[in-house]
C-alpha positions in Angstrom: -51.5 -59.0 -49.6 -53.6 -56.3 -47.0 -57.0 -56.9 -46.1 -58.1 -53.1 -45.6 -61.2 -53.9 -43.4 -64.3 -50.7 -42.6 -66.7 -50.9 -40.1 -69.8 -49.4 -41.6 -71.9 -47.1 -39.4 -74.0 -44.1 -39.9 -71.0 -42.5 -42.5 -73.6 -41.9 -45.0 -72.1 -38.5 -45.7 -68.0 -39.2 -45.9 -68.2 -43.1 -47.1 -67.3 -42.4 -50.8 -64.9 -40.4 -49.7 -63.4 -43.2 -47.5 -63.8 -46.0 -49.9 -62.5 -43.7 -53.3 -59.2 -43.4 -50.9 -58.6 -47.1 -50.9 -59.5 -47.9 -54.0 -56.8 -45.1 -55.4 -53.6 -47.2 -53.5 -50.9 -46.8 -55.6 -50.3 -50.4 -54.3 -52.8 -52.9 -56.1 -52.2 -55.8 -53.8 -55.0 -55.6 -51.8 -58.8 -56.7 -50.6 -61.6 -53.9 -49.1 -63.7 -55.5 -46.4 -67.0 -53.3 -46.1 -68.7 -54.5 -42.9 -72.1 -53.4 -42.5 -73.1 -53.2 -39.4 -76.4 -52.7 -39.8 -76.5 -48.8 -40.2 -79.8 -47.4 -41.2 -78.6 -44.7 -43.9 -78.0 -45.5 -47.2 -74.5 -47.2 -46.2 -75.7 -50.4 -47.0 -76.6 -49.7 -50.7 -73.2 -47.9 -51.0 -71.4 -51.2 -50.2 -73.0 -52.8 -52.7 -73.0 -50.3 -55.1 -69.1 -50.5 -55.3 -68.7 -54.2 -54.8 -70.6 -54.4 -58.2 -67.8 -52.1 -59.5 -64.7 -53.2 -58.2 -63.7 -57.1 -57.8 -61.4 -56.3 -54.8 -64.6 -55.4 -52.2 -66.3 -57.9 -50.4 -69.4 -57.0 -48.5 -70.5 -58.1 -45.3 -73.8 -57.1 -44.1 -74.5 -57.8 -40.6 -77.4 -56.7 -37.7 -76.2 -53.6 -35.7 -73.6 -55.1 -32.9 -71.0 -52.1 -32.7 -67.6 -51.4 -34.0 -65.8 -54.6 -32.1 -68.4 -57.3 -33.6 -68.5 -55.4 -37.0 -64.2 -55.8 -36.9 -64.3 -59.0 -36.2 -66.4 -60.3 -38.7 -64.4 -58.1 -40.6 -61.1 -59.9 -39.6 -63.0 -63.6 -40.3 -63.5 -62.7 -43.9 -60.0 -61.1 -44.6 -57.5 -63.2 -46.3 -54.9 -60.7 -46.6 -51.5 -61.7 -44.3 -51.7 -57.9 -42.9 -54.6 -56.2 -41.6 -55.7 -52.1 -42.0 -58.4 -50.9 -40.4 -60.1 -47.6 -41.7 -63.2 -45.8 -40.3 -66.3 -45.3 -42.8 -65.8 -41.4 -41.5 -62.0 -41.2 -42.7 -59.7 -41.7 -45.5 -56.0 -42.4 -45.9 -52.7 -41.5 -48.8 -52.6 -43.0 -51.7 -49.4 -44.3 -51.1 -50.4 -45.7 -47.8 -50.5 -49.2 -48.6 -46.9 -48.8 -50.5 -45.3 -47.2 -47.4 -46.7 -50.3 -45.1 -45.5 -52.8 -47.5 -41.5 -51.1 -48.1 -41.8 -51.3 -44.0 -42.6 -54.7 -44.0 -39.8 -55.5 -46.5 -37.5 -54.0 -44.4 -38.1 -54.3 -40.8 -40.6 -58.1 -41.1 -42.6 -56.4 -38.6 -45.5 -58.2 -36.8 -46.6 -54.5 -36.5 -46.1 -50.9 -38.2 -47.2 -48.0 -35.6 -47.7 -44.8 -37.7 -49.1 -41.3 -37.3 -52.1 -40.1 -38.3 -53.5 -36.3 -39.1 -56.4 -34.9 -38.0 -58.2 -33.2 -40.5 -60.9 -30.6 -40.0 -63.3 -29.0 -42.5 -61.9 -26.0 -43.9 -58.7 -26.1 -41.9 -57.0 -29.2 -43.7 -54.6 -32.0 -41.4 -52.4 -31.5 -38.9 -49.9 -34.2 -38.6 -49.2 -35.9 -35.0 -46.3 -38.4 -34.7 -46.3 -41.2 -32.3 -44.4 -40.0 -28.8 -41.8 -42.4 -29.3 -38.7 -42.5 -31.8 -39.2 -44.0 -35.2 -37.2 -47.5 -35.6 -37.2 -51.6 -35.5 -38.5 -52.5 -32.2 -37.0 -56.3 -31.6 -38.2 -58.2 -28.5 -36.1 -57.3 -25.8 -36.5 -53.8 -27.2 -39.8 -53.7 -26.9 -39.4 -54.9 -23.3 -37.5 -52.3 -22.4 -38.7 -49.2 -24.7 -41.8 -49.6 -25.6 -44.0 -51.4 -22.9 -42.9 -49.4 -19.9 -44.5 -46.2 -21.7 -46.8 -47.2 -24.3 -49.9 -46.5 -22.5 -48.8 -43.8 -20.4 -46.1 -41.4 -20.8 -45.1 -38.0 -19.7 -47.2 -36.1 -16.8 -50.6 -36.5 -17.7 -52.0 -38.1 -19.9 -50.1 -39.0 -23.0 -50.1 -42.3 -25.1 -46.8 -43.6 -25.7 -47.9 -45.5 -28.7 -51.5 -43.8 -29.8 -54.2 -46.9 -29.4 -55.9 -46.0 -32.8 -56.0 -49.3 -34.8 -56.5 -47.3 -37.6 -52.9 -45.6 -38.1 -51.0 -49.4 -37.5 -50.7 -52.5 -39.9 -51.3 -55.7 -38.0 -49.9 -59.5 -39.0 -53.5 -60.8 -39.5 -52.6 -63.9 -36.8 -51.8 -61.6 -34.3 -54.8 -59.2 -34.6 -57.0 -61.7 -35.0 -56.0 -63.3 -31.4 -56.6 -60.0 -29.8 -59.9 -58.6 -31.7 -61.4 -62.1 -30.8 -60.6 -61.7 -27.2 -62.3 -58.6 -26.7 -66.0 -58.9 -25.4 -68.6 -57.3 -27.9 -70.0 -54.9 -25.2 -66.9 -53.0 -25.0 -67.8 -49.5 -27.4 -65.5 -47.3 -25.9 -61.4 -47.8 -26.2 -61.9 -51.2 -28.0 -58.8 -49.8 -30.2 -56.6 -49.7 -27.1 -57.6 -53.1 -26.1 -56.8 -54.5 -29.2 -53.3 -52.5 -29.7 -51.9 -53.2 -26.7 -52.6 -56.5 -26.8 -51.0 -57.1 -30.2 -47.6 -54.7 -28.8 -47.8 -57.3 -25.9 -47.8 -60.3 -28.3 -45.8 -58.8 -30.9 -42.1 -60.2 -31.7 -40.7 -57.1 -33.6 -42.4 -54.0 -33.8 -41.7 -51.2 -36.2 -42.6 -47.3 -35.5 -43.2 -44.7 -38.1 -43.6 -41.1 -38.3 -45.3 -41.2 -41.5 -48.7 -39.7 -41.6 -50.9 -41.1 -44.1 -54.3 -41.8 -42.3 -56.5 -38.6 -41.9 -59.1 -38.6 -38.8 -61.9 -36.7 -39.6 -62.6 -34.2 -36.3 -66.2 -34.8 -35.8 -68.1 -32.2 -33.6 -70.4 -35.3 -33.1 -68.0 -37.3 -31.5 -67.8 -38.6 -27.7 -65.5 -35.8 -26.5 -67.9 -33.3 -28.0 -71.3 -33.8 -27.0 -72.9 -35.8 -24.1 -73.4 -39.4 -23.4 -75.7 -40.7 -20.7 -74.6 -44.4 -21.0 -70.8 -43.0 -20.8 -70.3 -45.0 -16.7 -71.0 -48.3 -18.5 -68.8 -47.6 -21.6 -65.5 -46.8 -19.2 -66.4 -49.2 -16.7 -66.1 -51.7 -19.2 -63.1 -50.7 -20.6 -61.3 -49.8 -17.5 -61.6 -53.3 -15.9 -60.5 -54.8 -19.0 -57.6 -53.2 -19.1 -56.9 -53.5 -16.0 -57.0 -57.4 -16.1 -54.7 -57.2 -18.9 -52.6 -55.4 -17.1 -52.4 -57.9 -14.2 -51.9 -60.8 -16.9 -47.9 -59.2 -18.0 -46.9 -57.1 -15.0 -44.2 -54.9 -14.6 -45.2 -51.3 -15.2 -48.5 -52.1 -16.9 -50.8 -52.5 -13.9 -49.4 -48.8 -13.1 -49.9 -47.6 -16.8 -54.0 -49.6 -16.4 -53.7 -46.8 -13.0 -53.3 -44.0 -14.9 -55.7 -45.0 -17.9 -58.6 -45.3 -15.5 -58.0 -41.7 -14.0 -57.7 -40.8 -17.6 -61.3 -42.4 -18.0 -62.4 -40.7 -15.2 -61.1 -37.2 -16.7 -63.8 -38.3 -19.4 -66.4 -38.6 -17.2 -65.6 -35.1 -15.6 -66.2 -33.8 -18.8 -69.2 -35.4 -20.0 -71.2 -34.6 -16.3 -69.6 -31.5 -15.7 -68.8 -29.7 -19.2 -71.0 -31.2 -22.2 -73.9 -31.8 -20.3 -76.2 -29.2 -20.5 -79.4 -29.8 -19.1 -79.8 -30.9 -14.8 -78.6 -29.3 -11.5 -75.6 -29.6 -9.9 -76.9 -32.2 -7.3 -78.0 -34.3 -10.4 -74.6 -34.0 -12.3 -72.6 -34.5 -8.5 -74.7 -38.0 -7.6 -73.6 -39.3 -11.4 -69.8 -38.6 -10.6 -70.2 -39.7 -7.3 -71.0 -43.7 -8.9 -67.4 -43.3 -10.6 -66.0 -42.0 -6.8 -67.7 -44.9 -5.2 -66.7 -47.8 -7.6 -63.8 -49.3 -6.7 -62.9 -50.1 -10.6 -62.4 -46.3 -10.8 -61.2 -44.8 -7.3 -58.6 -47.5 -6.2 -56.2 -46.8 -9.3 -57.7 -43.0 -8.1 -55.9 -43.6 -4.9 -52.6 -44.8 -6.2 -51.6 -42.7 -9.0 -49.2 -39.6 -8.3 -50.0 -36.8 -11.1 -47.3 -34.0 -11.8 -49.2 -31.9 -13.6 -50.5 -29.0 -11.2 -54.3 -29.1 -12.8 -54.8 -32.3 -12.9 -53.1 -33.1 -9.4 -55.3 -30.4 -8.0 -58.3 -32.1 -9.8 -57.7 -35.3 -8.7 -57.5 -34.8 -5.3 -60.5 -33.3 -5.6 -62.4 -36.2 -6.6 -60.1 -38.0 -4.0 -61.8 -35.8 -1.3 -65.1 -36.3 -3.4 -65.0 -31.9 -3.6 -66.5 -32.2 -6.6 -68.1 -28.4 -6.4 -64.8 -26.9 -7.2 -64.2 -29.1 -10.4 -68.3 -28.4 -11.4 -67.6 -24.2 -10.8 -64.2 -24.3 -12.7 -65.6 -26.2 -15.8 -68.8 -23.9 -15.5 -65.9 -21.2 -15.7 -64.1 -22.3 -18.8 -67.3 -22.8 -20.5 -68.1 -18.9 -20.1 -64.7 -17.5 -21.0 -64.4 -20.1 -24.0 -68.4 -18.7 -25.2 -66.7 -15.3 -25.1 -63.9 -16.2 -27.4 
């Protein structure tokens, strides 16, 4: 049986949506976990509203602690031998739960690492495949296929295996070790932490092209508008991963290198592009605290980029020339304003 577990937060407007979408699994085998964690719209009274409905929804309300605590209680009140995850936001196939379950009949995966599509209002989904070829991932297979590449791959920056949580099927042992391992405070690439841990712990490992989870593009979201407690959020995430990286070796503390830099492209954008109020001194002393911290410009210092832009970027933050980076971001925003 699945456990199909939702953290519930300010999704007011597409919850139904969500929540029709697993109830309509052509596979009947399964339990909806509905944690609320404590969102003040009317999310809580939805919960209920179906639970009364439908026998196979259990409700968890909870005060507000972000998406890792509202997961793990999530995980703690699943009974299901795999684990979903689906965000309030989103919704998934119908057949979703039927694909993961042939999988797991065939392959007796710890783990199922699918595509997803990104959907957009009054576009419809576009379908995007993990960067590595579909197939039964053993041990030694993993070892050699999937961890050297599975955080970073290609010139810069792609995920070898995408870190959403909410395009893979997890044994429910396996996730659970992770989830609870990961400290509350982290609200920024908690799904990485928790993926890569479990591909880390995993004995077999199966990969997917199928497509049936569909991420709603939200014009809301962190790589759209700007967030002033953004240095904490990567900071936290960055030495995490990094530690885990240190833990199993080989390639990873490399891959944790190229992560952070990643991060700090994040950051880049949020001072330099979405934020729209303060001068340039303002937005140069708040990149200049990512420069500065060691967590952010040692793995600076060691990683090699091949791709010219964001070579010539980074050793621009490596010289701390951060005027060049502020003018050509100021540059794109005008010519994309024109579009």
């Amino acid at each position: 049986m699945f456990s199909v577990i939702v953290p519930v937060y300010k999704s007011e407007k597409y919850l139904s949506e969500c929540i029709d979408s697993i109830l309509s699994q052509s596979f009947g085998e399964f339990e909806l976990i509905l944690a609320d964690d404590g969102s003040p719209d009317r999310c809580p009274q939805i919960c209920d509203e179906y639970a009364k409905k439908d026998g196979r929804i259990k409700v968890i309300h909870k005060p507000n602690g972000g998406s890792v605590s509202a997961r793990k209680a999530g995980v703690m009140a699943a009974r299901g031998e795999y684990l979903c995850f689906v965000d309030g936001d989103d919704f998934v196939a119908p057949d979703m739960l039927e694909r993961y379950n042939a999988a797991l009949e065939q392959s007796g995966a710890d783990m199922i690492c699918a595509g997803y599509s990104e959907y957009r209002e009054g576009v419809g989904k576009s379908p995007v495949a993990m960067n590595l070829p579909a197939g039964i991932y053993d041990k030694p297979q993993l070892e050699k296929l999937i961890w050297p590449v599975m955080l970073s791959c290609g010139e810069f920056f792609s995920f070898g295996i995408a870190p959403s949580l909410c395009c893979k099927c997890f044994r429910a042992d396996l996730c659970r070790q992770a989830l609870l391992s990961v400290p509350d405070g982290i609200s920024l690439g908690d799904d990485a932490a928790v993926s890569y841990a479990c591909l880390l712990n995993a004995q077999r490992v199966q990969v997917t092209d199928y497509c049936g989870y569909s991420y709603r593009q939200n014009p809301e979201s962190m790589t759209h508008s700007y967030d002033g407690r953004l240095y904490t959020k990567l900071h936290e995430i960055a030495r995490y991963m990094q530690a885990m990286a240190q833990t199993y070796g080989g390639s990873l503390p490399h891959q944790a290198d190229e992560y952070t830099v990643y991060l700090l492209m994040l950051a880049k954008n949020n001072e330099f592009r979405l934020r729209q109020d303060g001068t340039y001194g303002e937005k140069r002393r708040r990149m200049l605290e990512y420069l500065r911290d060691r967590t952010f410009s040692a793995p600076l210092g060691r990683v090699r980029i091949k791709n010219p832009r964001y070579r010539l970027i980074a050793l621009c933050m490596r010289l701390r020339l951060l005027l060049p980076i502020y003018l050509y971001e100021q540059l794109k925003i005008i010519t994309n304003s024109k579009k």
